[in-house]
C-alpha positions in Angstrom: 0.2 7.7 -62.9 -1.6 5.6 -60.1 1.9 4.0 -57.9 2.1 0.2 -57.4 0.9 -1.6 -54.5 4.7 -2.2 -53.9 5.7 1.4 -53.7 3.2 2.6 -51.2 4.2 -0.4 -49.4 7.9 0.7 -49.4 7.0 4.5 -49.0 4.5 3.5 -46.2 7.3 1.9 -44.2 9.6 4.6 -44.4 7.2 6.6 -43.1 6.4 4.7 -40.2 10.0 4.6 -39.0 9.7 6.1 -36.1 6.2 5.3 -35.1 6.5 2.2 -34.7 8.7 -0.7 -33.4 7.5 -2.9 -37.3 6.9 -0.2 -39.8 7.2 -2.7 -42.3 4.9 -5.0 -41.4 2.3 -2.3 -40.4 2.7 -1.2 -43.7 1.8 -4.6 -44.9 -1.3 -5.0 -42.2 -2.4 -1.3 -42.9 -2.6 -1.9 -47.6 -4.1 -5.2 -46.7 -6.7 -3.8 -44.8 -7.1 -0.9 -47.3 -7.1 -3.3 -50.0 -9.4 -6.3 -48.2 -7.1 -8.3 -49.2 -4.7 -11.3 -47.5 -1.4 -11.3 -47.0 -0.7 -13.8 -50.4 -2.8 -11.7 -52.5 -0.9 -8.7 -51.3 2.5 -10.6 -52.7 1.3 -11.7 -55.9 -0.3 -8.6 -56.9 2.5 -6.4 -55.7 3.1 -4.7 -59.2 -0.7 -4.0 -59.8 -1.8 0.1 -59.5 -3.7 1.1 -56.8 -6.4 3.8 -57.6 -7.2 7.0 -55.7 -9.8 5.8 -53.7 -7.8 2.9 -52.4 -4.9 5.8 -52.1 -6.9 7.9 -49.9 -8.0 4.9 -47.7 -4.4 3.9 -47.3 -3.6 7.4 -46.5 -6.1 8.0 -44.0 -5.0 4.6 -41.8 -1.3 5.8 -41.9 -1.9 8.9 -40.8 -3.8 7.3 -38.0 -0.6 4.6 -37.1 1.9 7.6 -37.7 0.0 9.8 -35.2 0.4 6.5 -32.4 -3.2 4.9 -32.6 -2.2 1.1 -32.5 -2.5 -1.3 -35.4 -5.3 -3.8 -34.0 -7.7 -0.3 -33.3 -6.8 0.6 -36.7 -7.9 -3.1 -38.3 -9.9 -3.9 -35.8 -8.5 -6.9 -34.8 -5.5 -9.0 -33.2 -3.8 -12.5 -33.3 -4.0 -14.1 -29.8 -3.2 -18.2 -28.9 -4.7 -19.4 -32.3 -7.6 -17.1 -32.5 -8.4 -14.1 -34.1 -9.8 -11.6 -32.0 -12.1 -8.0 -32.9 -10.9 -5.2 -30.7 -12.3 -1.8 -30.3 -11.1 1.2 -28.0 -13.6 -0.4 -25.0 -10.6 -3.4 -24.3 -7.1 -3.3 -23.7 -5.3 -5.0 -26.6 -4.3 -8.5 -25.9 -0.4 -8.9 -25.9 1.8 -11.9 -26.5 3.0 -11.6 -22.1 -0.7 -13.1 -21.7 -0.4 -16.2 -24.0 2.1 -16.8 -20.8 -0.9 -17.2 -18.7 -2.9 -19.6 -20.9 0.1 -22.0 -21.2 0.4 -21.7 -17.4 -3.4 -22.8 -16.6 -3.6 -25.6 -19.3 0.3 -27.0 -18.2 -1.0 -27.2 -14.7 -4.6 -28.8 -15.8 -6.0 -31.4 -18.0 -9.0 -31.6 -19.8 -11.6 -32.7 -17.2 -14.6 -30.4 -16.4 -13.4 -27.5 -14.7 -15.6 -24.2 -13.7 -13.0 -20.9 -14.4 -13.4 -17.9 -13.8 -12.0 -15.5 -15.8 -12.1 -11.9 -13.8 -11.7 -8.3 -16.4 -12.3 -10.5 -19.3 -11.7 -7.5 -22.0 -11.6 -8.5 -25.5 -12.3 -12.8 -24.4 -8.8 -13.1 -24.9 -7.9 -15.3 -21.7 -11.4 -17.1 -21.8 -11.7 -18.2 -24.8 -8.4 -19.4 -25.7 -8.8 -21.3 -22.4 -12.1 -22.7 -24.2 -10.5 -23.3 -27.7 -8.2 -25.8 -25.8 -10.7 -27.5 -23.1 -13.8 -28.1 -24.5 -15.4 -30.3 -20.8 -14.6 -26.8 -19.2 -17.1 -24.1 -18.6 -16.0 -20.9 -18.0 -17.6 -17.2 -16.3 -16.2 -14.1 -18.1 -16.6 -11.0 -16.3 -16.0 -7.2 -16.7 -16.6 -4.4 -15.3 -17.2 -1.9 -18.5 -20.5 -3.2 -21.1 -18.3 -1.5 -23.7 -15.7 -4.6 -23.2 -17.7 -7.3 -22.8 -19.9 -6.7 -25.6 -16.8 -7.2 -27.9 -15.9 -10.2 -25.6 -19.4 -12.0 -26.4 -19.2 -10.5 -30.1 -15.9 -12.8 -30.2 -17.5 -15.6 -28.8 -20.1 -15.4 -31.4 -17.8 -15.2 -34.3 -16.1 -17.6 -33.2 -18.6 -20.3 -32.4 -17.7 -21.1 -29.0 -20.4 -21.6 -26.4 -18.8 -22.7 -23.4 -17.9 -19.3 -21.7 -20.9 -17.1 -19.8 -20.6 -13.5 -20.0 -21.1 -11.5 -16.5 -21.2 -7.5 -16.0 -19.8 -6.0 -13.3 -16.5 -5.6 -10.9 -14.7 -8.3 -10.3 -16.2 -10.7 -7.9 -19.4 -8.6 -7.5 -20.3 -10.3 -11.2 -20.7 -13.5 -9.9 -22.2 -13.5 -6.5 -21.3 -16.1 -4.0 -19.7 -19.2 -6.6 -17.1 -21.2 -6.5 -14.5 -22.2 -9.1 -12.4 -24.7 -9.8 -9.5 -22.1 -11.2 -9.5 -18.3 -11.2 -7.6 -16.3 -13.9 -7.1 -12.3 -14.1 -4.9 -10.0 -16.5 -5.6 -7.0 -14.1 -4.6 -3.5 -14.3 -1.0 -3.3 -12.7 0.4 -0.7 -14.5 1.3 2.4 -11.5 -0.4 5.8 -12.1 2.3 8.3 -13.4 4.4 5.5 -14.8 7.3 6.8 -17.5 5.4 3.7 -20.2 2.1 5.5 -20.1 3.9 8.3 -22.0 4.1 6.2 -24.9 1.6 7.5 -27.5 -0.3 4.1 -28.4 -0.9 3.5 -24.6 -2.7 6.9 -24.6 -5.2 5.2 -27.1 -6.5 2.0 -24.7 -8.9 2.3 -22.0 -6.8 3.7 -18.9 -9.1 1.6 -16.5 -7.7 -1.4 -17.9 -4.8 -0.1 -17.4 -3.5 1.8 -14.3 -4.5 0.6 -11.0 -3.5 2.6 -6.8 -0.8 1.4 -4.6 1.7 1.2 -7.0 -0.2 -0.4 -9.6 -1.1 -3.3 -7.1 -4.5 -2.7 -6.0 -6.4 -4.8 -8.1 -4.2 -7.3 -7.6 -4.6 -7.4 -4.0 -8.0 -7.3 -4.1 -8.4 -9.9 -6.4 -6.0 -12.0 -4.2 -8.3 -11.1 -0.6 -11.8 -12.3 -2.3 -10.6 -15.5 -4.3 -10.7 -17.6 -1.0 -14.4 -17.0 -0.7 -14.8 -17.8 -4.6 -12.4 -21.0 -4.9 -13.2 -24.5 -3.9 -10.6 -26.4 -1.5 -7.5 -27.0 -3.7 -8.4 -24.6 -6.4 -5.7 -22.6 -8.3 -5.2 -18.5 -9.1 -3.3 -17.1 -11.8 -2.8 -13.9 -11.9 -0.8 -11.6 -15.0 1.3 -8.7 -13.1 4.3 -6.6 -13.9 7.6 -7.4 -14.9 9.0 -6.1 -11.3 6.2 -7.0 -9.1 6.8 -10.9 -8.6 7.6 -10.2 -5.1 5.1 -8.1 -4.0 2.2 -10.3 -5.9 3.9 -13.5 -3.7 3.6 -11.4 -0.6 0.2 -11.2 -1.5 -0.1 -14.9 -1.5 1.2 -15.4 2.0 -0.3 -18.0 3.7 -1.6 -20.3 -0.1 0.5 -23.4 -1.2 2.8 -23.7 -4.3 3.1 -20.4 -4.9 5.3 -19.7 -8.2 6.6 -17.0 -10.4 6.4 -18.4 -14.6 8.5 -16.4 -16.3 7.6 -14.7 -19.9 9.2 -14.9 -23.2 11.4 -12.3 -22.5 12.6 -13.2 -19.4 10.6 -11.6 -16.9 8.3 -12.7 -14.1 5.0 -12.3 -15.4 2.1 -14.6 -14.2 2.3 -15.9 -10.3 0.1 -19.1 -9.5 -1.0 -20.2 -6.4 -3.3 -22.9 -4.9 -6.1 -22.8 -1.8 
């Protein structure tokens, strides 16, 4: 006898326990996926029998989450700001921490033209929920790997939103000698041999977009030493760091005015602003 959608759901999550922080709700993501389904379809048709090819399918996408591969990889995409974003292996996976940065930059600045520049772009995730919300603005997106901004622009495309120009290659070295009105960078800061890289789905993203020298502060700094030749008088940098590196990323910024720690969600310094 084929089982209900509800009981794989229920077996599905006791399964995951263990794997993952919301086995639950990975449960739910993973049959809705299996399924093509929504979320309220999922509820109403929660007593209907799932055949064996759906089965299988749900099978094979546990398996994967139960052996650490993250959900957005699995589904292929992610929630971030108000927009719904397609991730492959090529980009790091957008986390709620950044959403700290976007309300930082549009706080901080209204909606006349502005030229940003948005520096290891991955996924589009800082870019273009900078653009959903500031429509005058034009922004640069740049990355280093082809991989990641192909799904950037893909994102862009899908989601009809024309105001952001897509640049290959390492940081500044993407965008020659411009200027910007406001820079913005979710760099690697994570410090090679760090105890969180253990953790299976971290093992799954791109490591580059990940792990950076000097105790994960090298991109950081070099970031901070070639925005004054890329900023116009006045202009602003926000950059995303660790939750202990506040200090070291204003030590950077000795010598720029207003320069300020904004702390995440959960408390910890996260994104430090400055101005030229």
């Amino acid at each position: 006898m084929h089982a209900t959608i509800e009981t794989l759901r229920r077996a599905a999550g006791t399964r995951l326990r263990g794997h993952s922080d919301s086995p639950d709700l990975d449960a739910i993501r993973l049959l809705e996926h299996a399924l093509g389904v929504g979320h309220s379809w999922l509820l109403i048709h929660a007593h209907e029998r799932v055949d064996d090819a759906v089965r299988a399918r749900f099978d094979t996408l546990l398996a994967r989450r139960a052996a650490g591969e993250p959900l957005a990889y699995i589904t292929g995409h992610i929630g971030f700001w108000t927009l719904d974003l397609a991730v492959t292996p090529a980009v790091l996976i957008p986390r709620p921490d950044t959403e700290t940065l976007v309300e930082a930059v549009l706080e901080h600045h209204d909606a006349q033209r502005r030229d940003v520049l948005d520096l290891g772009t991955g996924s589009g995730a800082i870019a273009l929920a900078l653009a959903s919300e500031r429509s005058d603005w034009r922004l640069v997106a740049t990355d280093a790997s082809a991989a990641a901004l192909a799904c950037a622009e893909a994102n862009a495309t899908r989601l009809g939103i024309e105001t952001v120009v897509f640049a290959h290659g390492p940081w500044y070295g993407a965008v020659g000698d411009q200027r910007f009105d406001i820079i913005v960078a979710n760099p690697p800061y994570v410090a090679p041999g760090d105890r969180h890289l253990a953790a299976p789905e971290l093992g799954h993203e791109p490591e580059a977009a990940l792990v950076a020298a000097d105790h994960g502060l090298a991109d950081l700094a070099e970031i901070v030493a070639g925005a004054r030749d890329h900023l116009h008088t006045g202009g602003a940098l926000y950059l995303e760091h660790g939750a202990d590196q506040g200090a070291a990323v204003r030590a950077l910024l000795a010598g720029w005015a207003n320069v300020r720690t904004i702390r995440d969600l959960g408390g910890n310094e996260r994104v430090t602003c400055a101005r030229l």
